[in-house]
PQR file with spaces between the fields and no chain letter, atoms N, CA, C, O and H, PARSE charges and radii, in Angstrom:
ATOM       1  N    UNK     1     -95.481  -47.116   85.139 -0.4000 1.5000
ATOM       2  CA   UNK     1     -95.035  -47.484   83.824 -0.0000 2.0000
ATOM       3  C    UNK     1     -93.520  -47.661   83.845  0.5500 1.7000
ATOM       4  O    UNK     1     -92.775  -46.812   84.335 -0.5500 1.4000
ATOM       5  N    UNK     2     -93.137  -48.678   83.350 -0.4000 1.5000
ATOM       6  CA   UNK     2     -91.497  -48.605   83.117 -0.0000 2.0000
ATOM       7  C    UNK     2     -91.344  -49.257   81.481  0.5500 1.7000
ATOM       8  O    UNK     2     -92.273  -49.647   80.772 -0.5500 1.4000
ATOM       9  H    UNK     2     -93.742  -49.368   82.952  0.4000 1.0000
ATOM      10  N    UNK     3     -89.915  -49.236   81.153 -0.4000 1.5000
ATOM      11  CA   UNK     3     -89.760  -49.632   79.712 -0.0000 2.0000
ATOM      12  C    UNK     3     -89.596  -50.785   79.194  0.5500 1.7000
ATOM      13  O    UNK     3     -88.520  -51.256   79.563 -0.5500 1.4000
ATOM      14  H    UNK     3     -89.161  -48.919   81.729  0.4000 1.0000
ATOM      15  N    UNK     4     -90.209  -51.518   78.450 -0.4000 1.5000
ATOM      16  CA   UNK     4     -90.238  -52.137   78.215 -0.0000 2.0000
ATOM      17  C    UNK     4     -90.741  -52.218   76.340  0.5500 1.7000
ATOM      18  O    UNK     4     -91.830  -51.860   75.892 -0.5500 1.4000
ATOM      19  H    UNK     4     -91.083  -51.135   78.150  0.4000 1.0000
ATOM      20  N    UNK     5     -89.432  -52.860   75.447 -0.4000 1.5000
ATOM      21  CA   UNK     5     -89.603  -52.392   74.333 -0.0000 2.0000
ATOM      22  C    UNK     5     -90.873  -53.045   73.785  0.5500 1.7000
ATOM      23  O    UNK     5     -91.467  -52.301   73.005 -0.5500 1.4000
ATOM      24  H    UNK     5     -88.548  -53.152   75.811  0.4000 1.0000
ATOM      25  N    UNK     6     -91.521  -54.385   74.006 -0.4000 1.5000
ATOM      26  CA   UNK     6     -92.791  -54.849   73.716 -0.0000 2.0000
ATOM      27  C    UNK     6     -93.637  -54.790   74.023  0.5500 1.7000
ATOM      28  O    UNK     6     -94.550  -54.970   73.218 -0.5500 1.4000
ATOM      29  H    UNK     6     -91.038  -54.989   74.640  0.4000 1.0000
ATOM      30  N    UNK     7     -93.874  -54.556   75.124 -0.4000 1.5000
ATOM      31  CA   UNK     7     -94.856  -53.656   75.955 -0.0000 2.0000
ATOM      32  C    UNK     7     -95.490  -52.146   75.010  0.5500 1.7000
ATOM      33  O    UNK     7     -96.657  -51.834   74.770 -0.5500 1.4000
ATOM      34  H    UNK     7     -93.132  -54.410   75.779  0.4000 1.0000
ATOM      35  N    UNK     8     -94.293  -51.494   74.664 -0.4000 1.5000
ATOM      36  CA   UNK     8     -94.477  -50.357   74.224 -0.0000 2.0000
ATOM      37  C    UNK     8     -95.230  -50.592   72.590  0.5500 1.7000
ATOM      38  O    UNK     8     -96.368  -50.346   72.190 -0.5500 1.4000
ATOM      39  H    UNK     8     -93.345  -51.747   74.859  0.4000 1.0000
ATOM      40  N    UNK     9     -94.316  -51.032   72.075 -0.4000 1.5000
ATOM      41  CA   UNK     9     -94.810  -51.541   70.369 -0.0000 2.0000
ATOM      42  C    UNK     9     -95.900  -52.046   70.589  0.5500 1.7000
ATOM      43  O    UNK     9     -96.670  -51.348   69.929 -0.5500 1.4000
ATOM      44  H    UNK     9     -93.392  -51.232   72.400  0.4000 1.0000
ATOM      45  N    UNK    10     -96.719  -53.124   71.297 -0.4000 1.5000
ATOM      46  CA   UNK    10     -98.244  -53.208   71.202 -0.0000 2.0000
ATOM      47  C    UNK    10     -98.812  -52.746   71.717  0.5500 1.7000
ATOM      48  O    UNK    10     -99.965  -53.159   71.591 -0.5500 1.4000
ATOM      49  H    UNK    10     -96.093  -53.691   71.833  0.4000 1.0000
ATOM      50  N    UNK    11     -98.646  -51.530   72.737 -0.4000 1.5000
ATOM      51  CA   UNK    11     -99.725  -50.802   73.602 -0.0000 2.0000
ATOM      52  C    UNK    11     -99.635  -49.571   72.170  0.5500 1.7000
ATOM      53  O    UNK    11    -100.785  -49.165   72.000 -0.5500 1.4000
ATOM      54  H    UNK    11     -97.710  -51.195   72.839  0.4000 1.0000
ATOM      55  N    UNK    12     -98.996  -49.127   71.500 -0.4000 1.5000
ATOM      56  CA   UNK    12     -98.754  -47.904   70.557 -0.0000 2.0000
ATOM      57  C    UNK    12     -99.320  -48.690   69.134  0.5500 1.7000
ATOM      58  O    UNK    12     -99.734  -48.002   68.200 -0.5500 1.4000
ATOM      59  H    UNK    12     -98.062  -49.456   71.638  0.4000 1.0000
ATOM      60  N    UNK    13     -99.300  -50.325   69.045 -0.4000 1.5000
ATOM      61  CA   UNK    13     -99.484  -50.436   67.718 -0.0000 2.0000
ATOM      62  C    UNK    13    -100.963  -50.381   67.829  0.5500 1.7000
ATOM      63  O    UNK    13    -101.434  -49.692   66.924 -0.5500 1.4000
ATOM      64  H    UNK    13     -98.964  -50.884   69.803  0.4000 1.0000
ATOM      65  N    UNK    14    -101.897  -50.896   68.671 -0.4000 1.5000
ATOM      66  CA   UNK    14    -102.992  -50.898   69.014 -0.0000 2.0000
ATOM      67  C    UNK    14    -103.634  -49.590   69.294  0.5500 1.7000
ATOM      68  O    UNK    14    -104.690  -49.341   68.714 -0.5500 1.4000
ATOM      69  H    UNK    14    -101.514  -51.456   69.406  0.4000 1.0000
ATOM      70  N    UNK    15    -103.071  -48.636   70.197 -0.4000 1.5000
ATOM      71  CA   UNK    15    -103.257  -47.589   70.351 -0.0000 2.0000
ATOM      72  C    UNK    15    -103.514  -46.354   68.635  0.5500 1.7000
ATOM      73  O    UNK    15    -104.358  -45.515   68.320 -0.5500 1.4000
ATOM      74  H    UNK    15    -102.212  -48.838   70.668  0.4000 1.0000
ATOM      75  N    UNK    16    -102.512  -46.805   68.103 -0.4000 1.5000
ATOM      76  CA   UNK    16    -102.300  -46.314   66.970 -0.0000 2.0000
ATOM      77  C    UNK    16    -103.656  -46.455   66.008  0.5500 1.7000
ATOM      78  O    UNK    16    -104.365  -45.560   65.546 -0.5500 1.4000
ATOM      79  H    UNK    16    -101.826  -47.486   68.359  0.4000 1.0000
ATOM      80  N    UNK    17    -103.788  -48.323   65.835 -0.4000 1.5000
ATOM      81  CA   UNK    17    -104.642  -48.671   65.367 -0.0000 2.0000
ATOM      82  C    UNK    17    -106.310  -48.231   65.788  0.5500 1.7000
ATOM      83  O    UNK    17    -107.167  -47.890   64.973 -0.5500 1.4000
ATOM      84  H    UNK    17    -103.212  -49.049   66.210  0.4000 1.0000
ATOM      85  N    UNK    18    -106.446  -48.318   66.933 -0.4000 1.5000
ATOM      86  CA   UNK    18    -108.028  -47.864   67.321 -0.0000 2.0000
ATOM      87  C    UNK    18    -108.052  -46.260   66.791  0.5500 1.7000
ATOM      88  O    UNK    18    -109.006  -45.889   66.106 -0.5500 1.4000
ATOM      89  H    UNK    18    -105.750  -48.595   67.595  0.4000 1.0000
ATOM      90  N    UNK    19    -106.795  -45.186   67.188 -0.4000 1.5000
ATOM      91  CA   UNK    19    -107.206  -43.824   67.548 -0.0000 2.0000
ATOM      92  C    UNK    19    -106.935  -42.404   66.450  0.5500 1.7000
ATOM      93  O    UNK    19    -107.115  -41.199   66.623 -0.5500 1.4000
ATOM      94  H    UNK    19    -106.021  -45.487   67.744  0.4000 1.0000
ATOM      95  N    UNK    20    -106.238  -43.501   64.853 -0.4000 1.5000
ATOM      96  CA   UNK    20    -105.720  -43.044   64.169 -0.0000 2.0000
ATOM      97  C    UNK    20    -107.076  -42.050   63.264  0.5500 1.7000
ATOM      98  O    UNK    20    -108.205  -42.466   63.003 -0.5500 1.4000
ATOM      99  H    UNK    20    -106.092  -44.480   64.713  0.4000 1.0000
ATOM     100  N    UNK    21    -106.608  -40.925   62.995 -0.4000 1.5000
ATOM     101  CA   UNK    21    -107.372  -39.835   62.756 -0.0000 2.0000
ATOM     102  C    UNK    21    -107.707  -39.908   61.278  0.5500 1.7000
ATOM     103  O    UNK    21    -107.704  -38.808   60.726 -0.5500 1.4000
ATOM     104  H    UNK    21    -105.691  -40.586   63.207  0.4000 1.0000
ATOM     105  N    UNK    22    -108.034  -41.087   60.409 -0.4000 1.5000
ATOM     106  CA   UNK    22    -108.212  -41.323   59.118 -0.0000 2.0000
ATOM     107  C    UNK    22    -106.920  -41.867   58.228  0.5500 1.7000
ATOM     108  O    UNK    22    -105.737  -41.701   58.524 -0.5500 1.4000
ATOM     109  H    UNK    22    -108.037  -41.981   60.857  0.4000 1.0000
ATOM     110  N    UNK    23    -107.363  -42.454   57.241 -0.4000 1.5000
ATOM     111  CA   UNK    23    -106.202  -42.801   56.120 -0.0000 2.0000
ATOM     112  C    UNK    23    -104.957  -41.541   55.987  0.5500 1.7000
ATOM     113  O    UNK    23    -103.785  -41.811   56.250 -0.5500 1.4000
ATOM     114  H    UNK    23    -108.325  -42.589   57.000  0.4000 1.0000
ATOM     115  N    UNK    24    -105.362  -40.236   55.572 -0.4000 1.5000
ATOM     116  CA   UNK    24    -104.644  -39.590   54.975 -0.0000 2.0000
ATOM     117  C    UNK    24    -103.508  -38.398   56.225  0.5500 1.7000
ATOM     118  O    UNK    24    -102.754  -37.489   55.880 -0.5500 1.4000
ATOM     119  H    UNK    24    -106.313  -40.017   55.359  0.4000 1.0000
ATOM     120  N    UNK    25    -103.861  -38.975   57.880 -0.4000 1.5000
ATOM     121  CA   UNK    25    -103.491  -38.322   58.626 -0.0000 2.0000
ATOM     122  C    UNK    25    -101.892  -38.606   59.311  0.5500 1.7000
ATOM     123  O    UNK    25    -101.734  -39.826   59.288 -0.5500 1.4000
ATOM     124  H    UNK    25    -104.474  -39.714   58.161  0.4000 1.0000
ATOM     125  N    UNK    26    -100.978  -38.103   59.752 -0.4000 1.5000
ATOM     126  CA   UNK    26    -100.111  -38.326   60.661 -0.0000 2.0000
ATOM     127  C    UNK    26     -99.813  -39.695   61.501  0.5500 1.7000
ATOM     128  O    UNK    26     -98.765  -40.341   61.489 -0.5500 1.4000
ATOM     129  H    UNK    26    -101.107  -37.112   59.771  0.4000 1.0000
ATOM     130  N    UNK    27    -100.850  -39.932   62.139 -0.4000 1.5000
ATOM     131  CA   UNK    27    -100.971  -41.023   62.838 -0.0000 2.0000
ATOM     132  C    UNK    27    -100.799  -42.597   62.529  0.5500 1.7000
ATOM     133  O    UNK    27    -100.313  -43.565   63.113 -0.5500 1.4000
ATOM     134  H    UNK    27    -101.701  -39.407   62.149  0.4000 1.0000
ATOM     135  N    UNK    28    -101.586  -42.296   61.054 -0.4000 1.5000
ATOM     136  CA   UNK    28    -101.838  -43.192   60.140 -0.0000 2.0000
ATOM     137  C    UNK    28    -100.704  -43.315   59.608  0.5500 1.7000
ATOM     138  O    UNK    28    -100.548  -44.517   59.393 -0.5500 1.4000
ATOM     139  H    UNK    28    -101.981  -41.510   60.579  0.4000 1.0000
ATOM     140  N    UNK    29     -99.715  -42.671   59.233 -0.4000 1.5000
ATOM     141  CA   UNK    29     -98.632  -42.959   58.571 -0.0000 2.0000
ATOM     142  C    UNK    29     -97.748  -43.756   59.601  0.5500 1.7000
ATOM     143  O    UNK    29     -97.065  -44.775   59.504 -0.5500 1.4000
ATOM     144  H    UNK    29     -99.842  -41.694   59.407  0.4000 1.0000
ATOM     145  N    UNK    30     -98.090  -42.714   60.830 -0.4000 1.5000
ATOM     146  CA   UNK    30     -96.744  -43.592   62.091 -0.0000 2.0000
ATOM     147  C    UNK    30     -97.388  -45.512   62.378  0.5500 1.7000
ATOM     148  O    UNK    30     -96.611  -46.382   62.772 -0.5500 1.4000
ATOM     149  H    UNK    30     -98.645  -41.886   60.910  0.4000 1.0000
ATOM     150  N    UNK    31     -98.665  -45.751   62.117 -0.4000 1.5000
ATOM     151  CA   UNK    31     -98.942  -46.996   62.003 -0.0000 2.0000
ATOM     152  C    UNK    31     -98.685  -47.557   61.076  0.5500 1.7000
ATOM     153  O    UNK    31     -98.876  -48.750   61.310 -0.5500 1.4000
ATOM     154  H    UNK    31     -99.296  -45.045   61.797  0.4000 1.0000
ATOM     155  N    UNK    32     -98.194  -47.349   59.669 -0.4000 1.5000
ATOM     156  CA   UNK    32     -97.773  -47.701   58.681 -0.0000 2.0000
ATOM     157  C    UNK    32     -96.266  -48.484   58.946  0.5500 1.7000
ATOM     158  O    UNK    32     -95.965  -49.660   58.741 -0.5500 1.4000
ATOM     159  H    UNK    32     -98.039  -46.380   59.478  0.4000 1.0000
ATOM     160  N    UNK    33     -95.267  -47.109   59.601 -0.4000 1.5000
ATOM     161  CA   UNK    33     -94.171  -47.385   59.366 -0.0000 2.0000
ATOM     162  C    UNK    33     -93.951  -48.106   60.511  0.5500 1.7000
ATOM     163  O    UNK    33     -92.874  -48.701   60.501 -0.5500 1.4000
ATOM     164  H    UNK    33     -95.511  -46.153   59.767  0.4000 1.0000
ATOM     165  N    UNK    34     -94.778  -48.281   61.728 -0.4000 1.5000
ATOM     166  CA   UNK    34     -94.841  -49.265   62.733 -0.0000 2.0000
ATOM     167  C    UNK    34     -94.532  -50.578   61.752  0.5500 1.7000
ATOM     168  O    UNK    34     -93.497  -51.226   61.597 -0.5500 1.4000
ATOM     169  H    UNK    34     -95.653  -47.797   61.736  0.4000 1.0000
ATOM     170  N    UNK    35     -95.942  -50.712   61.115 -0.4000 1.5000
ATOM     171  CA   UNK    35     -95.308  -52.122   60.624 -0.0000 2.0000
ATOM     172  C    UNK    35     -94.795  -52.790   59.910  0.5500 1.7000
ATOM     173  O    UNK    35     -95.043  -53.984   59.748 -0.5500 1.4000
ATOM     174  H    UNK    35     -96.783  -50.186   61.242  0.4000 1.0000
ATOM     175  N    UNK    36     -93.776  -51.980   59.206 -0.4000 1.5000
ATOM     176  CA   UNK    36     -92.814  -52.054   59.008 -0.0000 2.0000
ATOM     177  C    UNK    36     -91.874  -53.283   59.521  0.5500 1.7000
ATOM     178  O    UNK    36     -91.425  -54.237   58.885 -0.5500 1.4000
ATOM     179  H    UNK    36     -93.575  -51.010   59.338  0.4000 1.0000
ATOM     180  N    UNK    37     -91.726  -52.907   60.970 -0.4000 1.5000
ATOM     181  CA   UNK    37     -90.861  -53.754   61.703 -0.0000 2.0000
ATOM     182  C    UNK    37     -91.084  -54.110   62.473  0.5500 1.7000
ATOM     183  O    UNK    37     -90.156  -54.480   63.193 -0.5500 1.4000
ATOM     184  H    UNK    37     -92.091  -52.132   61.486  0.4000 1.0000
ATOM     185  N    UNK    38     -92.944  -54.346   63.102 -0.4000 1.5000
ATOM     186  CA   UNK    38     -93.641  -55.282   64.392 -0.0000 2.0000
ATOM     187  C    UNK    38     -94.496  -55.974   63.504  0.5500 1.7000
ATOM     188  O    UNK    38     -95.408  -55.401   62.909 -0.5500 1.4000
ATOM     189  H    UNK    38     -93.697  -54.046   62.517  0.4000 1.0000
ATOM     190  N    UNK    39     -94.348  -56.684   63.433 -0.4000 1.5000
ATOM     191  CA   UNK    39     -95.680  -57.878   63.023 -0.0000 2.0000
ATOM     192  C    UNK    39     -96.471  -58.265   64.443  0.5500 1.7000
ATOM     193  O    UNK    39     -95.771  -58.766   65.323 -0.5500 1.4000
ATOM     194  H    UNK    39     -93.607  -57.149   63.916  0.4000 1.0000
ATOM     195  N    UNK    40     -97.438  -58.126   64.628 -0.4000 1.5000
ATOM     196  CA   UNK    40     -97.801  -58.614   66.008 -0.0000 2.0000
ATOM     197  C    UNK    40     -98.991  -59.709   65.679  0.5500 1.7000
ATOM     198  O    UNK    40     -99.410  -60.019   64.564 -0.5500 1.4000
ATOM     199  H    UNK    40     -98.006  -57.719   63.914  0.4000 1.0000
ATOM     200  N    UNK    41     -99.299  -60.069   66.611 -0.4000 1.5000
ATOM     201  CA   UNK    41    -100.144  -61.416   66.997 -0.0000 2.0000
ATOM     202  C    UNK    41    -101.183  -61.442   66.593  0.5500 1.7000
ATOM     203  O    UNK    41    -101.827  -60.480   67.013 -0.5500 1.4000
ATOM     204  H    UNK    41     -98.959  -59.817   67.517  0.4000 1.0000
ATOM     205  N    UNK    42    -101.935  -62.309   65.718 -0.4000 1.5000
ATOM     206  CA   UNK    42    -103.224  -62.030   65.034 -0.0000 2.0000
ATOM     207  C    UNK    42    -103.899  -61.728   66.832  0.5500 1.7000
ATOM     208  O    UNK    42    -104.423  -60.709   67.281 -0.5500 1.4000
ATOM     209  H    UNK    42    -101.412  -63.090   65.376  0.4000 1.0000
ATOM     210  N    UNK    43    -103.649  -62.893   67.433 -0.4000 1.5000
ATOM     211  CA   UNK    43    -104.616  -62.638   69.205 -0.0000 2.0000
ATOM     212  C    UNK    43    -103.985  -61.398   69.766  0.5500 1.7000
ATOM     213  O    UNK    43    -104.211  -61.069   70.931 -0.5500 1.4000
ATOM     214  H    UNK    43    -103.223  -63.721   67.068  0.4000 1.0000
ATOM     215  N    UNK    44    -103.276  -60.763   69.054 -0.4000 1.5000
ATOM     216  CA   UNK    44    -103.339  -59.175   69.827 -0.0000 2.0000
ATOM     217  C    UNK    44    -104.384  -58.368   70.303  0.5500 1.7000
ATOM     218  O    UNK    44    -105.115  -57.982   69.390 -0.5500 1.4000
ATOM     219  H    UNK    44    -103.092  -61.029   68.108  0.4000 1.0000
ATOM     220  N    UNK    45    -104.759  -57.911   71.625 -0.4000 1.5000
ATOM     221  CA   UNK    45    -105.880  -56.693   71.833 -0.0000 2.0000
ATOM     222  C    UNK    45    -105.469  -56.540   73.409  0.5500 1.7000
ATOM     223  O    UNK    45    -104.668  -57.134   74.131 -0.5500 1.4000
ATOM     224  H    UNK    45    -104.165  -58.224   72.366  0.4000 1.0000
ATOM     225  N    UNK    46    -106.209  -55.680   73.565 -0.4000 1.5000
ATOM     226  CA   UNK    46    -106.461  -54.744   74.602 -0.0000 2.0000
ATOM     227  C    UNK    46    -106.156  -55.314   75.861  0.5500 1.7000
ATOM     228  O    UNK    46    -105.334  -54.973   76.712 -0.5500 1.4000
ATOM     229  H    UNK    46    -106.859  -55.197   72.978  0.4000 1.0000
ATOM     230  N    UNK    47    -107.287  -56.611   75.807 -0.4000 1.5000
ATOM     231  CA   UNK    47    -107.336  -57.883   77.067 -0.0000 2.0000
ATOM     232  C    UNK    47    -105.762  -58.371   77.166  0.5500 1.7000
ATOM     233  O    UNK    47    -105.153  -58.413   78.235 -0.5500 1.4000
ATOM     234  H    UNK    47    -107.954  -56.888   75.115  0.4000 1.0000
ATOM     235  N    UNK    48    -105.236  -58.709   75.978 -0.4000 1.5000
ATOM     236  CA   UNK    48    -103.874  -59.238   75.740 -0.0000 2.0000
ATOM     237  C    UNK    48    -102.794  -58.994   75.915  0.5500 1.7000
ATOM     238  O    UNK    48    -101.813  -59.672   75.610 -0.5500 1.4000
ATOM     239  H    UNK    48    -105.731  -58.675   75.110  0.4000 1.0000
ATOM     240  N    UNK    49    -102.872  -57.147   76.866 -0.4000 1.5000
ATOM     241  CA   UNK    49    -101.404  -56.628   77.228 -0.0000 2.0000
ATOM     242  C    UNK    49    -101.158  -56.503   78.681  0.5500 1.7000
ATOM     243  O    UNK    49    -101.879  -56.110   79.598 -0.5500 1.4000
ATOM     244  H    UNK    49    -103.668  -56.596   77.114  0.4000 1.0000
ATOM     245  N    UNK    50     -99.906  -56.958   78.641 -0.4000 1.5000
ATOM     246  CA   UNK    50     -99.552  -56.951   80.073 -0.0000 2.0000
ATOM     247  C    UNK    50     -99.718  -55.571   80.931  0.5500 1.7000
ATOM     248  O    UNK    50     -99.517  -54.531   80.303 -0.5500 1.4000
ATOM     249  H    UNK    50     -99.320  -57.277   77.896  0.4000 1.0000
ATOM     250  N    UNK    51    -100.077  -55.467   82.348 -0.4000 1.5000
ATOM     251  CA   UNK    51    -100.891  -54.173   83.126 -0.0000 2.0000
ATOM     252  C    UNK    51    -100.058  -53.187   82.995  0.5500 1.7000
ATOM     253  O    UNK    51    -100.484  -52.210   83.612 -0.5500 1.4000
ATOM     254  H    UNK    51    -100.240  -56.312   82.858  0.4000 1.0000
ATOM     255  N    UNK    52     -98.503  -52.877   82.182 -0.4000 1.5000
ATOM     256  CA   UNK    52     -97.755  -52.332   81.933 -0.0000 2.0000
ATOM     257  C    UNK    52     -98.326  -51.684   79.929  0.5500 1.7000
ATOM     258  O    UNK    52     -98.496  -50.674   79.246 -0.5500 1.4000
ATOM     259  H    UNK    52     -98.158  -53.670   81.681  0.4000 1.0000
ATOM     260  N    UNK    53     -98.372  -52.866   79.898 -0.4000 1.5000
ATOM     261  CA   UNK    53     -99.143  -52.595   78.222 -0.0000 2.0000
ATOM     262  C    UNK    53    -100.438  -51.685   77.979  0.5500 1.7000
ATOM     263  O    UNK    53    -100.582  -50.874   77.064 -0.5500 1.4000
ATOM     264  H    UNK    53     -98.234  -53.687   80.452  0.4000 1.0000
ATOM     265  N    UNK    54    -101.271  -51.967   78.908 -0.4000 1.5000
ATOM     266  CA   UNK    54    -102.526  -51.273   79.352 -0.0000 2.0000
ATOM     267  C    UNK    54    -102.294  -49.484   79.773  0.5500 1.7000
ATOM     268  O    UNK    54    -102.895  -48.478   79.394 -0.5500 1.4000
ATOM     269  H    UNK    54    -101.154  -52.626   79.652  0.4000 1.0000
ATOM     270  N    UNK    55    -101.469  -49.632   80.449 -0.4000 1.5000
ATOM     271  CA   UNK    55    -100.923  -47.639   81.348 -0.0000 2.0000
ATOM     272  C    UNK    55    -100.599  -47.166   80.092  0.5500 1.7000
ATOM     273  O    UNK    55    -101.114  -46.100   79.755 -0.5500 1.4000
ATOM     274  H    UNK    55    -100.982  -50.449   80.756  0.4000 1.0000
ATOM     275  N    UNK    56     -99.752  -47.809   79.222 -0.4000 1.5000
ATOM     276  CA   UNK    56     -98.855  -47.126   78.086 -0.0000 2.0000
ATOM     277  C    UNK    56    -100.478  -46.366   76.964  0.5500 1.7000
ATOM     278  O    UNK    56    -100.921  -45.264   76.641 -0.5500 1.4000
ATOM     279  H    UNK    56     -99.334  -48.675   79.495  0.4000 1.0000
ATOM     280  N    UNK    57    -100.877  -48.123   76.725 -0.4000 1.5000
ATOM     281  CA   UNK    57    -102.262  -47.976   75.394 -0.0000 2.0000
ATOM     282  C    UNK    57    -102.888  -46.693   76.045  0.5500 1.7000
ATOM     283  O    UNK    57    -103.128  -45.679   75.389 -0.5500 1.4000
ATOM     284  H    UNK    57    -100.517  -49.019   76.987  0.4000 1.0000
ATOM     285  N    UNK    58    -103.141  -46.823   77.431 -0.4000 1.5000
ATOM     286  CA   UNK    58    -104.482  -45.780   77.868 -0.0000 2.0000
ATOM     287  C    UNK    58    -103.390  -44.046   77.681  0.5500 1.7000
ATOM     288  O    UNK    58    -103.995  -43.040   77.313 -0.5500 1.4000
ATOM     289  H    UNK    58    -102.947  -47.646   77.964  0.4000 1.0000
ATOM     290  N    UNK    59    -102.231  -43.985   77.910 -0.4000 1.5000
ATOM     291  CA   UNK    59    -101.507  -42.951   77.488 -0.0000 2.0000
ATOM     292  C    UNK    59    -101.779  -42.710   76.634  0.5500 1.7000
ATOM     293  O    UNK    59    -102.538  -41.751   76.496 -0.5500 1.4000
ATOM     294  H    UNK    59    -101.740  -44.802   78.210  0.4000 1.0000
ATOM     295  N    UNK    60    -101.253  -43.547   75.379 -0.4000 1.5000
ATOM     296  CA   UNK    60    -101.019  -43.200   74.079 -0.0000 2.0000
ATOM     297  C    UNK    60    -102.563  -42.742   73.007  0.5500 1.7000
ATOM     298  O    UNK    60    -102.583  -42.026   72.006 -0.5500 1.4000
ATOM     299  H    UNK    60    -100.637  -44.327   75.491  0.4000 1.0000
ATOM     300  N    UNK    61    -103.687  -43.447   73.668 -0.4000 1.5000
ATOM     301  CA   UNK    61    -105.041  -42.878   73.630 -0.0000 2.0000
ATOM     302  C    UNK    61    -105.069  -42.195   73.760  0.5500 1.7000
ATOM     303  O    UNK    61    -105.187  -41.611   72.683 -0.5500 1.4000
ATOM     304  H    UNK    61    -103.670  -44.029   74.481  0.4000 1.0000
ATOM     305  N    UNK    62    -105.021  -41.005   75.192 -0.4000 1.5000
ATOM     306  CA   UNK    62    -104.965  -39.990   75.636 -0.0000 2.0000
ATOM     307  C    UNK    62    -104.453  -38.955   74.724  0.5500 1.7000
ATOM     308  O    UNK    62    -105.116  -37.954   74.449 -0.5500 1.4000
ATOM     309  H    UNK    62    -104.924  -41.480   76.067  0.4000 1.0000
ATOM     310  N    UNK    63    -103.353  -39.172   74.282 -0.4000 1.5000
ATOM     311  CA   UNK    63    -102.020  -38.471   73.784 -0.0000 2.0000
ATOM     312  C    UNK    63    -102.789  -37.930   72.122  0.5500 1.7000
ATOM     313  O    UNK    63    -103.038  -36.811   71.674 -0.5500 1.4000
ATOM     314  H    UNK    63    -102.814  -39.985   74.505  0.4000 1.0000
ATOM     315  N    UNK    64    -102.966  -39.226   71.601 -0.4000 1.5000
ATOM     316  CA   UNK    64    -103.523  -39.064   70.201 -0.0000 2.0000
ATOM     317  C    UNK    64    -105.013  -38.419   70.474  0.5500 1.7000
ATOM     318  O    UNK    64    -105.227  -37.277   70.068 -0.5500 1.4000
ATOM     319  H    UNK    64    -102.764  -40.135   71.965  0.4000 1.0000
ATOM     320  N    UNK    65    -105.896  -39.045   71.064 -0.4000 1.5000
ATOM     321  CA   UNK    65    -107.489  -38.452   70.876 -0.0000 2.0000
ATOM     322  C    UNK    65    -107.562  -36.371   71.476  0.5500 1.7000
ATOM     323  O    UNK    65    -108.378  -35.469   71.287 -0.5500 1.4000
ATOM     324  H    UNK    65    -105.723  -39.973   71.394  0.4000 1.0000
ATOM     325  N    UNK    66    -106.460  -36.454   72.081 -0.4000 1.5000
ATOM     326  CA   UNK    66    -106.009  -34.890   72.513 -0.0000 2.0000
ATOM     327  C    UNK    66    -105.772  -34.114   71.250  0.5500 1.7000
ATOM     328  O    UNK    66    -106.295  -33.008   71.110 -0.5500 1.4000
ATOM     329  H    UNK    66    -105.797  -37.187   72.235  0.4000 1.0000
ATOM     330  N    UNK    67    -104.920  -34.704   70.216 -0.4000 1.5000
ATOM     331  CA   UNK    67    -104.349  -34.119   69.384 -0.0000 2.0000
ATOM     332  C    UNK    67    -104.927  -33.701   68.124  0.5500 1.7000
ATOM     333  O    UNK    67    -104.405  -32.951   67.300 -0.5500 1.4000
ATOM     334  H    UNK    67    -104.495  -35.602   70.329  0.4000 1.0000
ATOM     335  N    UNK    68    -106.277  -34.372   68.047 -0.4000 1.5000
ATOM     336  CA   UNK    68    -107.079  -34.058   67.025 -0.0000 2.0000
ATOM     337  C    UNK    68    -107.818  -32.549   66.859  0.5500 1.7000
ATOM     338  O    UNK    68    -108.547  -32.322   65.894 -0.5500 1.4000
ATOM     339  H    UNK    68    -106.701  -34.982   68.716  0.4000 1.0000
């Protein structure tokens, strides 16, 4: 994994989006204020991130589905 700021914003906005723990939770809010300031690609998904985008999403899965 290395940094990359778009990479990160759609592996986390997606990530966010699939793993978020209901309307009224934490998670849900940080996807809120995500978009705020990423608009991303209606053709955004999973298939659609670069193999750098993919390590981050499967992290940030990890990270959130742990935390519940």
């Amino acid at each position: 994994m290395y940094f990359d700021r778009f990479d990160i914003a759609e592996a986390w906005y997606l990530a966010l989006a699939h793993c978020h723990a209901g309307q009224w939770s934490d998670s849900y809010a940080r996807l809120c204020r995500l978009q705020t300031y990423f608009k991303p690609s209606p053709l955004l998904s999973v298939d659609s991130l670069t193999d750098n985008g993919r390590e981050i999403y499967k992290a940030a899965c990890a990270r959130l589905l742990s935390t519940r």
